[in-house]
C-alpha positions in Angstrom: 0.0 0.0 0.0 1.1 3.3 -1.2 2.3 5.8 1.5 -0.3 9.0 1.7 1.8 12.2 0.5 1.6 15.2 2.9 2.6 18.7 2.9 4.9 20.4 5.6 1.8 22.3 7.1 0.2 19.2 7.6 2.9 17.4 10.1 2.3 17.0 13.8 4.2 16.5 16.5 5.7 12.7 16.7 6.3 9.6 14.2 5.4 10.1 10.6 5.0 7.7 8.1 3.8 9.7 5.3 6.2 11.2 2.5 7.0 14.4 2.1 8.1 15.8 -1.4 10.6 18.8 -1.1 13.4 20.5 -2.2 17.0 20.9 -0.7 17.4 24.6 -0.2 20.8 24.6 2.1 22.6 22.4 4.7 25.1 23.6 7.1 27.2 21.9 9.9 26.1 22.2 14.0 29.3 22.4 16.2 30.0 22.6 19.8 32.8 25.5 20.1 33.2 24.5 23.8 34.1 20.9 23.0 37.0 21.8 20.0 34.0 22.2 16.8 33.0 18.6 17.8 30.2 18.2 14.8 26.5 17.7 16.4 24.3 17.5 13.7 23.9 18.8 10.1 21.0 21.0 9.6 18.8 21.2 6.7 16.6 23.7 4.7 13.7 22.5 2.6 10.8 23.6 1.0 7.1 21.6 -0.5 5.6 22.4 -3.5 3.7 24.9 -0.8 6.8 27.6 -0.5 6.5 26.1 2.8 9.5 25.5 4.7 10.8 23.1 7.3 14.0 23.0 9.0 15.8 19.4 8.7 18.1 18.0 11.5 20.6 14.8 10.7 22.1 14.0 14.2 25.8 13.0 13.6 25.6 9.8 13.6 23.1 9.3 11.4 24.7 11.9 8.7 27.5 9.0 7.6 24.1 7.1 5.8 22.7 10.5 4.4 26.0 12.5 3.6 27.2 12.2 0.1 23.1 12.8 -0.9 23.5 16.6 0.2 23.0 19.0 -2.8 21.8 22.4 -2.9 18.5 22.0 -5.0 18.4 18.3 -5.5 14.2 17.4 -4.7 13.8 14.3 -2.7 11.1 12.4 -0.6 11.2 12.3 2.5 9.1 9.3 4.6 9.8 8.0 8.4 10.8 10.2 10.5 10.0 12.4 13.8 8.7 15.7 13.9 9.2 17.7 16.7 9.0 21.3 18.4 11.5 23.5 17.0 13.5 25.1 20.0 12.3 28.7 21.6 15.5 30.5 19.9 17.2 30.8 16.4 14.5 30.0 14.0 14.9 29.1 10.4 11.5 28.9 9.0 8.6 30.3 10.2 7.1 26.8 11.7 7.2 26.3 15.0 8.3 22.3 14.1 11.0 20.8 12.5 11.7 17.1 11.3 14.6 14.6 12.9 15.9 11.5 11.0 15.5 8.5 12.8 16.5 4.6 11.8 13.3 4.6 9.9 14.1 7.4 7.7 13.7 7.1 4.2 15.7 9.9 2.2 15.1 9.3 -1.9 16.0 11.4 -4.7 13.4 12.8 -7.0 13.7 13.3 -10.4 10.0 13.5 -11.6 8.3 14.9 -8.4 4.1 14.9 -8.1 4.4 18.4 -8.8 6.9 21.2 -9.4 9.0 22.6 -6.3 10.3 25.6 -5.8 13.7 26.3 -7.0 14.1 28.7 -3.9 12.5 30.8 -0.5 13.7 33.3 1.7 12.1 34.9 4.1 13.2 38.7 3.5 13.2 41.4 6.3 12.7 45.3 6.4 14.7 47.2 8.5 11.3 47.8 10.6 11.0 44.5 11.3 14.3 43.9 12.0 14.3 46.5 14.4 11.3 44.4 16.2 13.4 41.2 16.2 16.4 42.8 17.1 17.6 41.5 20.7 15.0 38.6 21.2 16.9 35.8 19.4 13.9 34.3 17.7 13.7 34.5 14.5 17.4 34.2 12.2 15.7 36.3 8.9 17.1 36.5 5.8 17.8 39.9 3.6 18.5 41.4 0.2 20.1 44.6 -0.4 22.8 46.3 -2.6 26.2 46.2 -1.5 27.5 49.9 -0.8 30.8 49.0 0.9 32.7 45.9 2.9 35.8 46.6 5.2 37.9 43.7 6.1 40.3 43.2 8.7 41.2 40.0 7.4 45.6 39.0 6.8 47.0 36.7 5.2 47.8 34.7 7.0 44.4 34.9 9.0 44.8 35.9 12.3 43.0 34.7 15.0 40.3 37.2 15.2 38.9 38.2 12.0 36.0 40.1 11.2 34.4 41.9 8.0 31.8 44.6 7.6 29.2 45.0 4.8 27.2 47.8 4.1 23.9 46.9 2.4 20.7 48.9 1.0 17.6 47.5 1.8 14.7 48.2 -0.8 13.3 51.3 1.5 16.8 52.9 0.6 17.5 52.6 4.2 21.4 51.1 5.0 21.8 47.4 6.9 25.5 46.9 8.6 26.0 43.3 8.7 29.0 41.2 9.9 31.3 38.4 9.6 33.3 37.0 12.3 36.5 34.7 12.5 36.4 31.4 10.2 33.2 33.0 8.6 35.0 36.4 7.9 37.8 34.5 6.3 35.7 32.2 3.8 33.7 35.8 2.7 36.8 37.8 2.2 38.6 35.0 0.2 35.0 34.5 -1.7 35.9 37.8 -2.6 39.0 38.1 -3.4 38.4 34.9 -5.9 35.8 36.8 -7.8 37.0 38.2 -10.9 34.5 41.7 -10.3 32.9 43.5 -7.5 29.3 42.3 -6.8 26.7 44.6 -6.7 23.6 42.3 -4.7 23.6 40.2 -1.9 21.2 37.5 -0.7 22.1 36.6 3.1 20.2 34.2 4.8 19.7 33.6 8.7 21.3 36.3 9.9 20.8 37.7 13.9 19.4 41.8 14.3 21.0 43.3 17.1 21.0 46.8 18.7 24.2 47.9 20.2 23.8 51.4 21.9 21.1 52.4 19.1 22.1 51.1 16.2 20.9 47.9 14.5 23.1 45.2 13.5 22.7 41.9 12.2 25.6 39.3 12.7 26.2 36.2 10.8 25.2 32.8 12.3 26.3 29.1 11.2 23.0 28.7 8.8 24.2 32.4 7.2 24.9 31.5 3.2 25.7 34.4 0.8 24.9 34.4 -2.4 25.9 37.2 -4.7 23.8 38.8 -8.1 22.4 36.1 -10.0 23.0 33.5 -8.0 19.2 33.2 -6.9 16.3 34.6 -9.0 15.6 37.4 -6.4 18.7 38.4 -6.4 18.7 38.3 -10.3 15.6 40.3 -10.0 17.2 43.2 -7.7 20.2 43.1 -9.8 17.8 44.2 -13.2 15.9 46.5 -11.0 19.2 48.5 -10.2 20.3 48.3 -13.5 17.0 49.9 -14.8 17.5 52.8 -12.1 20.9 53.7 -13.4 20.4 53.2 -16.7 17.4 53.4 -17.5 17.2 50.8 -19.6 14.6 47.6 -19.2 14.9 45.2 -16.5 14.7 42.7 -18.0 17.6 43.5 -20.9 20.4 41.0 -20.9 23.3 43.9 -20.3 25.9 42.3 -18.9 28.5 39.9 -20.8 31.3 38.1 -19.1 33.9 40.4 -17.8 37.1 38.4 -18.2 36.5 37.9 -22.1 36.0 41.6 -22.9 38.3 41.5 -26.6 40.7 44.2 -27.1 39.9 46.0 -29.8 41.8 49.2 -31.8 40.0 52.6 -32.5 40.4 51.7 -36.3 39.4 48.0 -36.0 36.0 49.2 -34.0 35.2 51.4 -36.8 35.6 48.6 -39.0 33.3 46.3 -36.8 30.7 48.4 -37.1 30.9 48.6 -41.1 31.1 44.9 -42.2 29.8 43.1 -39.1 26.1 41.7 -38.3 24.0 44.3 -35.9 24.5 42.9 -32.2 25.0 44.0 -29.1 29.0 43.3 -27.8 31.4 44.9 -25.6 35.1 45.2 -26.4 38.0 47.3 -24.7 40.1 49.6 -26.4 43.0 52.2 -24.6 43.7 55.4 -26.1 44.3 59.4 -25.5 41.5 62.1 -25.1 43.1 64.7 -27.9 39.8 66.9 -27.6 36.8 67.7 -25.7 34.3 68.3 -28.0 32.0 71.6 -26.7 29.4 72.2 -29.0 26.7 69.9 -27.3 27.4 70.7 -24.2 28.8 68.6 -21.1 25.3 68.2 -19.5 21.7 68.0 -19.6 18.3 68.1 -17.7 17.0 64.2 -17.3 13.7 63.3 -15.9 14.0 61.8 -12.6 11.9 58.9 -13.2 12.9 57.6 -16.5 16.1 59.6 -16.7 15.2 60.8 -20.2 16.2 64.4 -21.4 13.2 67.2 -20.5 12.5 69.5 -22.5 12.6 73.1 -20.8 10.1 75.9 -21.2 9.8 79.1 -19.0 8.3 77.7 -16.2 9.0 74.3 -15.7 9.8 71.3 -17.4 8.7 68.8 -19.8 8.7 65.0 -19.9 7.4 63.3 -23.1 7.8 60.1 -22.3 6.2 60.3 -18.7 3.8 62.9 -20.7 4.5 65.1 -17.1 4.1 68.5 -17.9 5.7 69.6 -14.4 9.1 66.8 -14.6 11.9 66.8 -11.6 14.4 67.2 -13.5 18.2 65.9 -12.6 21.3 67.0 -13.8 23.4 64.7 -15.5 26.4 64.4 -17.4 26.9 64.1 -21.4 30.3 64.5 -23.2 31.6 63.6 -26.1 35.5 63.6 -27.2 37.9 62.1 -29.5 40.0 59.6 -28.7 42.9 58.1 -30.6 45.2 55.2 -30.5 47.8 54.1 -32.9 45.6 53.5 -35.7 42.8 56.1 -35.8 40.7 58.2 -34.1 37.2 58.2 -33.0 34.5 60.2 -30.9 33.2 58.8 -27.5 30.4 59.6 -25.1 31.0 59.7 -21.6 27.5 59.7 -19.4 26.9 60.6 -15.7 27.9 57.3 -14.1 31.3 57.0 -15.4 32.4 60.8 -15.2 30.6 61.1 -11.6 32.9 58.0 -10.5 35.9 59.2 -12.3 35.9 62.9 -10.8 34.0 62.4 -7.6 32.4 65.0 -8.4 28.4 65.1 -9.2 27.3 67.2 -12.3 24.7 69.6 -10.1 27.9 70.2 -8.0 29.8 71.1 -10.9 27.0 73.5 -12.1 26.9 75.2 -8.9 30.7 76.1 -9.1 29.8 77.2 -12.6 27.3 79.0 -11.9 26.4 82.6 -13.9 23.3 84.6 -13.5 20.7 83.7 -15.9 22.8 81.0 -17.4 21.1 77.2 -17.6 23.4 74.7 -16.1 23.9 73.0 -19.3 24.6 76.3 -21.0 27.6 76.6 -18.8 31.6 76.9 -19.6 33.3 73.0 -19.4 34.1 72.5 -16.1 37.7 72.4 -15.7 38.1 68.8 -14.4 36.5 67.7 -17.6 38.9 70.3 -19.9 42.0 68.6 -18.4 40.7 65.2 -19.7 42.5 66.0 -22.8 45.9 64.5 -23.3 45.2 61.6 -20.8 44.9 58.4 -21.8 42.1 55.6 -20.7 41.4 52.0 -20.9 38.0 52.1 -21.1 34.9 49.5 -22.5 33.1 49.8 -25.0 29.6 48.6 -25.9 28.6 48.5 -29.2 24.8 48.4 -29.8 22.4 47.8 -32.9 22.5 51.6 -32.9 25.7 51.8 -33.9 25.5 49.8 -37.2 23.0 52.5 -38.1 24.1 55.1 -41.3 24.0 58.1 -38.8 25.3 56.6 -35.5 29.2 57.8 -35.6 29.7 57.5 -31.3 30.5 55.2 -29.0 29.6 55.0 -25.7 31.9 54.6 -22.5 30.4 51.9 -20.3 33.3 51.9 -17.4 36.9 52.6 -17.3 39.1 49.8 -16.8 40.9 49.0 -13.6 44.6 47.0 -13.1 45.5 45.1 -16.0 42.7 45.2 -17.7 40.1 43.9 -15.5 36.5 45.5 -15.7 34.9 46.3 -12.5 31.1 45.0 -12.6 29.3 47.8 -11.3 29.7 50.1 -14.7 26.9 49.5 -16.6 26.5 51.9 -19.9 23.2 52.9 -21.5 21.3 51.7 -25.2 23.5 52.6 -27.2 21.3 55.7 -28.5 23.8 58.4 -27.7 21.5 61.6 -29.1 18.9 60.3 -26.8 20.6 62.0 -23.6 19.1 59.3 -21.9 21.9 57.7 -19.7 22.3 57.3 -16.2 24.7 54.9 -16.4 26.4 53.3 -13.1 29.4 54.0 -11.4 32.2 51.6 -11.8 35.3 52.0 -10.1 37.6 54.0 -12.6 40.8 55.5 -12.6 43.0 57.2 -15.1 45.8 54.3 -16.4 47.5 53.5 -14.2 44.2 51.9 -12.5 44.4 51.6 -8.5 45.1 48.5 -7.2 42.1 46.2 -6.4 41.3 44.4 -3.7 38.6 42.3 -5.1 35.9 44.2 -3.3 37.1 43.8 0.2 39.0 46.8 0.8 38.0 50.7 1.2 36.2 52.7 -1.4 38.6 53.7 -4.1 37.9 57.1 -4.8 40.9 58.5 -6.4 40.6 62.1 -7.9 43.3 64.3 -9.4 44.1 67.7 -7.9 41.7 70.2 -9.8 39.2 67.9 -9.1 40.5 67.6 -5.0 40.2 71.5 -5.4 36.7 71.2 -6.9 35.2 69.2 -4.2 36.9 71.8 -1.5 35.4 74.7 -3.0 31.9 73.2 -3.6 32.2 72.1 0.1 33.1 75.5 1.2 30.2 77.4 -0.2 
């Protein structure tokens, strides 16, 4: 006789019999630090076909048996075991039970479950309610957020106390400080260091709010995993979303390419590609020396706030087509285009907001204020001189080339992010669609530096924000007034 399937909301406390259809989520190891990291039990995460989760305990030894099955995401069903009360502190899941493995336990893989599972849950947190769970050691929630910043005070060697410090925004715009400590900090920062980019999302789960003297907190615990961009799908999902804000293209475009095979490419031979190749969408890298600044467009212009397109100006306020808002908040934002030359020609570039904003440290409303001359529009303004001594410097920069440019009348290219130590292109520098005349860019803001790039430290050390000495004087005098 066939054993009746059940769902996790339908287990009560004691010996079940039915099975249980789920998927692995996570596992992570239970140690005793007082007794030398002597392994407990191994802890599982799993959710039904409901979005229901359970927590999953394999004592140690039982885990021999069970081991060598553990996969992130592998389904299985689940028959003959205990169910218990989950303990008063450090929840996982939002059920107040959880399941034990007992010498009756059956533990199969699926490959054709009774109906599809989820490929993953979390249980996300505002800062709000984080606040309210901070201090009572209940729940262990899970968050997603954009990584601002991450200070490490990790050596190598390691020594014994280690700890590292990330700086997250939640979706309210409001900033989460959350921390590694010791063998945990150590596997993060070298996570890091590994990665060939800077990540730009984080999905931490089961993580501990605290409030120290006012301030929230939330520390790492042994069920915390990481998982960076688009690793999960809401972590893909956030990743588009901030692409869309500071881009303002779709989220849903494919935009990013992978960042270690970026081809090299001359001025001349770019020119070329544009001529005899196929319309498509690539990125390619090319190095070579701003001989001129070209004025006559200008080196800014008024963008809508909310779709970042350019708005169009009339004597009392201003327009957005697009949002069909007669009365726009407008932003301003950075357009300039120069020629650039290598070895082998020369060609004209666009640099947009995110990648002159990141390269001067300097925003262009700050700019305009320096600027400023009565009854002048911002964008009507004299160059700034930070962008005037641009010329005769030389950049290795990216390049995205766009079905735009295989147009008759498209003769730009656009900047997407500067490129840092040897090449490498950080991953936060996302250009716009191509569509230069469109004014519509609010790209992202990579980490850039004239060549020579600053050294890297795979995201783990302090903000490199490297500025040269007009634009040091800039900042001081915009600080001043």
């Amino acid at each position: 006789m066939a054993m009746a399937k059940v769902f996790f909301s339908d287990l009560k406390s004691g010996r079940c019999s039915s099975v249980v259809e789920a998927r692995l989520l996570r596992f992570w190891e239970a140690r005793n630090v007082k007794r030398g990291g002597e392994l407990m039990w191994m802890d599982l995460l799993m959710v039904d076909v409901n979005s229901t989760m359970m927590q999953v305990t394999i004592s140690a030894g039982r885990l021999p048996q069970f081991r060598e099955m553990l996969h992130a995401g592998t389904m299985f069903s689940v028959s003959g075991f205990e169910v218990s009360r989950c303990a008063q502190n450090f929840w996982f899941t939002d059920s107040s039970l959880m399941i034990r493995f007992n010498e009756s336990t059956s533990f199969q893989k699926l490959t054709e479950p009774v109906s599809l599972l989820p490929e993953e849950a979390f249980r996300f947190h505002n800062q709000s309610e984080l606040i309210g769970l901070a201090n009572t050691n209940t729940q262990l929630p899970d968050i997603i957020g954009e990584i601002l910043s991450v200070k490490s005070t990790v050596c190598d060697p390691p020594e014994e106390k280690n700890r590292v410090i990330v700086t997250l925004k939640l979706d309210s715009d409001e900033t989460v400080t959350l921390s590694f400590f010791d063998s945990q900090a150590v596997a993060f920062h070298k996570q890091l260091e590994a990665m060939r980019f800077d990540p730009k999302v984080m999905v931490v789960t089961s993580i501990n709010p605290k409030i120290v003297r006012g301030r929230l907190f939330l520390n790492a615990t042994s069920g915390t995993h990481v998982y960076f961009d688009k690793k999960t799908r809401a972590g893909d999902a956030r990743f588009y979303k901030l692409i869309a804000r500071d881009t303002g293209l779709p989220s849903a475009a494919p935009l990013l390419r992978s960042y270690a095979k970026v081809k090299t490419m001359t001025i001349a031979d770019l020119s070329s590609f544009i001529v005899t190749a196929e319309s498509q969408e690539i990125d390619f890298l090319c190095t070579g020396k701003v001989v001129r600044v070209d004025t006559y467009k200008g080196w800014c212009y008024v963008a809508c706030s909310k779709c970042s397109k350019k708005l169009q100006r009339t004597e009392s306020a201003f327009t957005c087509g697009v949002c069909n808002n007669s009365h726009a908040v407008g932003a301003l934002l950075y357009r300039v285009e120069m020629a650039i030359s290598d070895d082998t020609a020369e060609g004209t570039f666009v640099w947009f907001d995110g990648v002159l904003t990141k390269l001067h440290s300097i925003q262009a409303s700050e700019a305009a204020q320096m600027l400023a001359e009565d009854g002048v529009n911002p964008e009507d303004t004299r160059l700034p001189p930070f962008i005037a001594d641009m010329e005769g410097k030389t950049y290795t920069f990216q390049v995205r080339v766009t079905a735009f440019n295989f147009t008759e009348h498209h003769k730009t290219f656009t900047i997407t992010r500067i490129a840092e130590d040897h090449g490498r292109l950080p991953v936060d520098g996302v250009g716009n669609n191509g569509d230069d005349d469109d004014d519509d860019d609010n790209a992202d803001n990579p980490n850039i530096k004239p060549s020579p790039a600053a050294d890297d430290q795979g995201g783990t050390s302090k903000a490199r924000k490297k500025t040269d000495a007009v634009s040091s004087k800039m900042v001081k005098k915009a600080r001043a007034g």
